[in-house]
C-alpha positions in Angstrom: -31.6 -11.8 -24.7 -33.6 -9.8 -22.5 -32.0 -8.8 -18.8 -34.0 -7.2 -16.3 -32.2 -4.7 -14.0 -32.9 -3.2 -11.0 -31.8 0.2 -10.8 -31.8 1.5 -7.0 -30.5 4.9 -7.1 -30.4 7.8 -9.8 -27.2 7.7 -11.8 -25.8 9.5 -14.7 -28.0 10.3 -17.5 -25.3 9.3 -20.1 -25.2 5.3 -17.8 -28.8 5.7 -17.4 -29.4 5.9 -21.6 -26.2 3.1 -22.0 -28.0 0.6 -19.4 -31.0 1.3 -21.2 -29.5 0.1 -24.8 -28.6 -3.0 -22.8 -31.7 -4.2 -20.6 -34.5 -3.4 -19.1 -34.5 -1.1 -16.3 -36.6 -1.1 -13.4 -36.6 1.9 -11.3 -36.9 0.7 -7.7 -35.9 4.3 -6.1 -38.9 5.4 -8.0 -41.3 3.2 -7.0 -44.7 3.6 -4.3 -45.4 0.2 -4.1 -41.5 -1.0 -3.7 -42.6 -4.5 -2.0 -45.5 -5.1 -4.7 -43.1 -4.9 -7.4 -40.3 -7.0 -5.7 -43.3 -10.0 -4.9 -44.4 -9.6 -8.8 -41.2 -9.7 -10.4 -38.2 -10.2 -7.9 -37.7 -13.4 -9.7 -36.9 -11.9 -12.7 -34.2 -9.4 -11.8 -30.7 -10.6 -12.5 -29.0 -7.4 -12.0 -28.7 -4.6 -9.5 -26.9 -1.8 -10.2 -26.2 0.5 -7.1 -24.3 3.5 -5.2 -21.5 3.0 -2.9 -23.3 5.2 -0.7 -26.3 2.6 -0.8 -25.4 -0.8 -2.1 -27.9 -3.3 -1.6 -29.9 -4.0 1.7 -29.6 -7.3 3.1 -34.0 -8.2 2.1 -33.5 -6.7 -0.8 -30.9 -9.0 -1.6 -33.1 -12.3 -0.4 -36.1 -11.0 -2.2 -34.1 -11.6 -5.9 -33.9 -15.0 -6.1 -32.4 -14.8 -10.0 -29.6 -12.3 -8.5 -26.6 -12.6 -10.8 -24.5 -9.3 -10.2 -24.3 -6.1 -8.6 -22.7 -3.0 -10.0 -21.7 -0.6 -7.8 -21.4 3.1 -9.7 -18.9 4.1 -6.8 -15.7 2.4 -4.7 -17.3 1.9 -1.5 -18.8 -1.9 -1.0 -19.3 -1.8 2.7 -23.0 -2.0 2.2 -22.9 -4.8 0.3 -23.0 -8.7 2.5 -20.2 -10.2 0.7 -20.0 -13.2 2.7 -23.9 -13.7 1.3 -22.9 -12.8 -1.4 -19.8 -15.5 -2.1 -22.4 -18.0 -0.9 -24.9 -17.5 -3.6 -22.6 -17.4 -6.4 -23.2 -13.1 -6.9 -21.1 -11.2 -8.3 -20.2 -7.4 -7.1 -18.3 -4.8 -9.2 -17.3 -1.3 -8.3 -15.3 1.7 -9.8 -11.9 2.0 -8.2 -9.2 4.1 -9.0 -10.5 6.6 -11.5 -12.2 8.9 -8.5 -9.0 8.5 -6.9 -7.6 11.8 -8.2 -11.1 13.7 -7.4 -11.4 12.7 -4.0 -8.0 13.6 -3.2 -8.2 17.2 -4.8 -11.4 17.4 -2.7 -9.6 16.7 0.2 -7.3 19.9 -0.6 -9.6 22.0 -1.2 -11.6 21.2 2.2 -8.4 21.6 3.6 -7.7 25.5 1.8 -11.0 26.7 2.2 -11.7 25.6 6.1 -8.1 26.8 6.9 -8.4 30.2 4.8 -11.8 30.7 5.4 -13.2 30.9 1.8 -16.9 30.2 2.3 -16.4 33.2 4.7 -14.9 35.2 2.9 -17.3 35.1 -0.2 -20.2 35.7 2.3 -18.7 38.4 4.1 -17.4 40.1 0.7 -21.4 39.7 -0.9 -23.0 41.1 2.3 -21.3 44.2 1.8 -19.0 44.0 5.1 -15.8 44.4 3.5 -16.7 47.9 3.2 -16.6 49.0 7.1 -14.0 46.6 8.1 -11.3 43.6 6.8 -12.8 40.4 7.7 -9.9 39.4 9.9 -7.4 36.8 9.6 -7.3 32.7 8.7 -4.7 29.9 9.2 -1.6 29.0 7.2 -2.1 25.7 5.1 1.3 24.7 4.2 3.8 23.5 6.6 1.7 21.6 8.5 1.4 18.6 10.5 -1.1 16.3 8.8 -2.1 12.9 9.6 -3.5 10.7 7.3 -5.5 7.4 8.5 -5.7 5.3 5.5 -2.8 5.6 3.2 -4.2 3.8 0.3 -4.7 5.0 -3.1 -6.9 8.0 -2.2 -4.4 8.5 1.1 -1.6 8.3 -1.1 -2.6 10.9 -3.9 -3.7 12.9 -0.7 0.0 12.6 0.7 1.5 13.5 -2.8 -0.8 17.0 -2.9 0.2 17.9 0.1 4.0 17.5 -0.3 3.6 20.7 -2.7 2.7 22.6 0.3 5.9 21.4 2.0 3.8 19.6 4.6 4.9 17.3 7.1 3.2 14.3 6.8 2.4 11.5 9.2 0.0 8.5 8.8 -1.4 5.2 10.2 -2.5 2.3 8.1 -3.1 -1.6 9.3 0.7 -1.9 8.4 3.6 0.6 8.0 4.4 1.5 4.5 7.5 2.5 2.5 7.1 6.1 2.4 9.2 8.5 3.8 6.0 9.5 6.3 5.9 9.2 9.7 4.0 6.1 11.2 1.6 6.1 14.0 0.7 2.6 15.1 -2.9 4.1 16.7 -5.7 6.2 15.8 -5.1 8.1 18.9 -1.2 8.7 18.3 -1.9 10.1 15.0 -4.5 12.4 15.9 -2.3 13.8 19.1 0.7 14.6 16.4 -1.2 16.4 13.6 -3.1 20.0 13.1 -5.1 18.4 10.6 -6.3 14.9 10.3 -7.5 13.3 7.0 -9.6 10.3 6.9 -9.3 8.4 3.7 -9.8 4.7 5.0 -12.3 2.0 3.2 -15.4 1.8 5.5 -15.3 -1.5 7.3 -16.7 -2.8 10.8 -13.0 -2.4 12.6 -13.3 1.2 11.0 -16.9 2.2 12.1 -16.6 5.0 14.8 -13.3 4.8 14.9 -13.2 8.3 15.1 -14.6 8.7 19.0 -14.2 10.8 21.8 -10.8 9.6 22.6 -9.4 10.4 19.4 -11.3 13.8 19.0 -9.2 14.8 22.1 -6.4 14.0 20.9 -6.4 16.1 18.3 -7.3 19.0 20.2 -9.3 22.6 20.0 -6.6 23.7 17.1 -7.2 20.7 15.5 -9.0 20.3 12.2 -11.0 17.1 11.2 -11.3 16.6 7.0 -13.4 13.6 6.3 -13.2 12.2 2.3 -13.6 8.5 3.1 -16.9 7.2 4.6 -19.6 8.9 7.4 -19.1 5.6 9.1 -16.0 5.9 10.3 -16.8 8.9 12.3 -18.7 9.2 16.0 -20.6 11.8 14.9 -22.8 12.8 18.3 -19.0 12.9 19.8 -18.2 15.0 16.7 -20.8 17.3 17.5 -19.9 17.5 21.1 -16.7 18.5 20.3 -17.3 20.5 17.6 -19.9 22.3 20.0 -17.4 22.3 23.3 -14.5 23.3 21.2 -12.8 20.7 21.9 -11.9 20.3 18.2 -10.9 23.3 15.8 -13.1 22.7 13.5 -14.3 19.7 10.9 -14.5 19.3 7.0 -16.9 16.9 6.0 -18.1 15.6 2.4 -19.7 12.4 3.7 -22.0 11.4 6.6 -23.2 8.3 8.2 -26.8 8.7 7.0 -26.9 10.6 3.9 -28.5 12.9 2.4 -28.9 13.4 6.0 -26.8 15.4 8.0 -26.9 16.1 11.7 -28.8 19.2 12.1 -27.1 20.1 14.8 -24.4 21.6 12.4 -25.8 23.9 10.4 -25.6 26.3 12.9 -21.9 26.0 13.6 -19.4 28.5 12.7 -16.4 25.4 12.7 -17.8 23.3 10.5 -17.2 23.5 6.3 -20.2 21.0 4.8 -20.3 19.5 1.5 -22.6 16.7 -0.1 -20.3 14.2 -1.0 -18.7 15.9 -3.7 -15.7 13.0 -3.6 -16.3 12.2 -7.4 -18.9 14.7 -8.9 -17.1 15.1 -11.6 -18.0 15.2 -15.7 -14.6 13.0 -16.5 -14.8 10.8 -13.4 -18.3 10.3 -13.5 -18.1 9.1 -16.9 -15.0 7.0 -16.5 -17.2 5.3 -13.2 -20.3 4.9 -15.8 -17.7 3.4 -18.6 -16.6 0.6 -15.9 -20.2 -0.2 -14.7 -20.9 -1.1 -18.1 -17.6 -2.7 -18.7 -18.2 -5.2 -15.9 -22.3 -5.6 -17.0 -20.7 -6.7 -20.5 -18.0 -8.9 -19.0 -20.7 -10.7 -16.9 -23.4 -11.6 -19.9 -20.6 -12.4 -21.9 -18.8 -14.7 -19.5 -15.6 -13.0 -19.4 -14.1 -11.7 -15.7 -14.9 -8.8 -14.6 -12.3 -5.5 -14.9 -12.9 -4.8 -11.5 -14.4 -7.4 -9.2 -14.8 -7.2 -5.5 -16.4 -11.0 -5.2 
């Protein structure tokens, strides 16, 4: 049996060959003539196979009438229609829980090297200044307040990280948990009792800008923003107010609303640690995401249910 995929970002080179072994691919991302190819042969294409960062645009959905399944190589589906996707009888996949430990160590080590000034520290040491004078001094990690909005699987492994740097931990979540944190019913009231707050919630439309003005306030100019979850979920012209005003400490960020692109307006910014969503660049997690696309590809074509199915 022949399959023809639909492959619409660059993945792995080890999922790349594996897909490759199992259908045929068609490179979309690659593509000049994107809308040529989709009026040739959308009709053929019974696979996608996606990033969370990208999913799969609404017409690009409509234009593959033979659309069976698609595979997300990541956890986020929030750019996936669901609700179309139920209605035509599609199936989506992602790859939960094996990035979870990643993304939380990346979340700690935003947090160590915005408070203690690594990237810093490693310029100021290769620029030769550490010869006239001692750079100066950085903030204490542990003992902390930290909030954490989202206290899911990724919020939870967060919470357990930082419990070995005796932190005191708060959070808030749609509904209060059975941890021994403290609860915040509000954004807001979270952000107002914290020094650092940690996004780790899914990307939904109640979560979209949740982060605003309001709750960059709260939190305060000692305050520290550490984003791990989605771009969406933060204002991010009221982020760059504040980062600009001082009206906020400073912000880690590893994703962005539009990436690869980042607002440009914080390059120049001396309280602001960038990374390019480095949640789950990984060899071992990257491979264990690749091992479940494939796992759920074969379940599909072989009429079993899939490992890890979001519809």
């Amino acid at each position: 049996m022949t399959v023809d995929i639909l492959q619409l970002c660059p993945l792995t080179p080890f999922l790349e060959t594996e897909l490759a072994k199992r259908f045929t691919i068609h490179r979309l991302f690659e593509m000049e003539d994107k809308a040529g190819f989709l009026a040739a042969n959308g009709d053929s294409i019974r696979v996608a196979v996606t990033g969370g960062h990208l999913g799969i645009p609404a017409d690009l959905a409509a234009a593959l009438p033979k659309l069976e399944i698609v595979a997300i190589n990541g956890v986020g589906f929030d750019k996936v229609d669901l609700a179309e996707a139920k209605r035509r009888g599609i199936r989506v996949s992602n790859t939960p829980d094996v990035l979870t430990a990643d993304v939380a160590d990346l979340a700690l080590g935003l947090i160590l090297a915005f408070g203690r000034q690594l990237p810093r520290a490693d310029a100021y040491v290769r620029a030769g200044k550490w010869l006239s004078a001692d750079m100066g001094l950085s903030t204490r990690v542990a003992g902390r307040r930290y909030g954490i909005f989202g206290l899911g699987r990724i919020g939870m492994a967060i919470a357990r990280r930082l419990e070995g740097f005796d932190a005191r931990i708060s959070y808030s979540a749609r509904s209060k948990r059975d941890v021994p944190y403290d609860y915040h019913e509000t954004l807001v009231a979270l952000a107002a009792n914290c020094d650092v707050l940690i996004l780790a919630a899914a990307a939904t439309a109640e979560t979209r800008h949740v982060v605003n003005a309001e709750v960059l306030d709260a939190l305060g100019p000692y305050g520290t923003l550490v984003n791990v979850a989605r771009g969406s979920l933060v204002d991010e012209q009221a982020l760059v107010v504040a980062l600009r005003d001082r009206r906020i400490g400073g912000a880690a960020l590893d994703v962005f609303e539009d990436e690869p692109r980042v607002p440009e307006e914080l390059f120049g910014m001396d309280n602001v640690l960038l990374a390019p969503h480095l949640g789950s660049a990984t060899h071992e997690t990257r491979r264990a995401m690749a091992d479940l696309v494939l796992a759920n590809l074969d379940a599909h074509f072989a009429g079993m249910p899939l490992p890890t199915a979001v519809v």
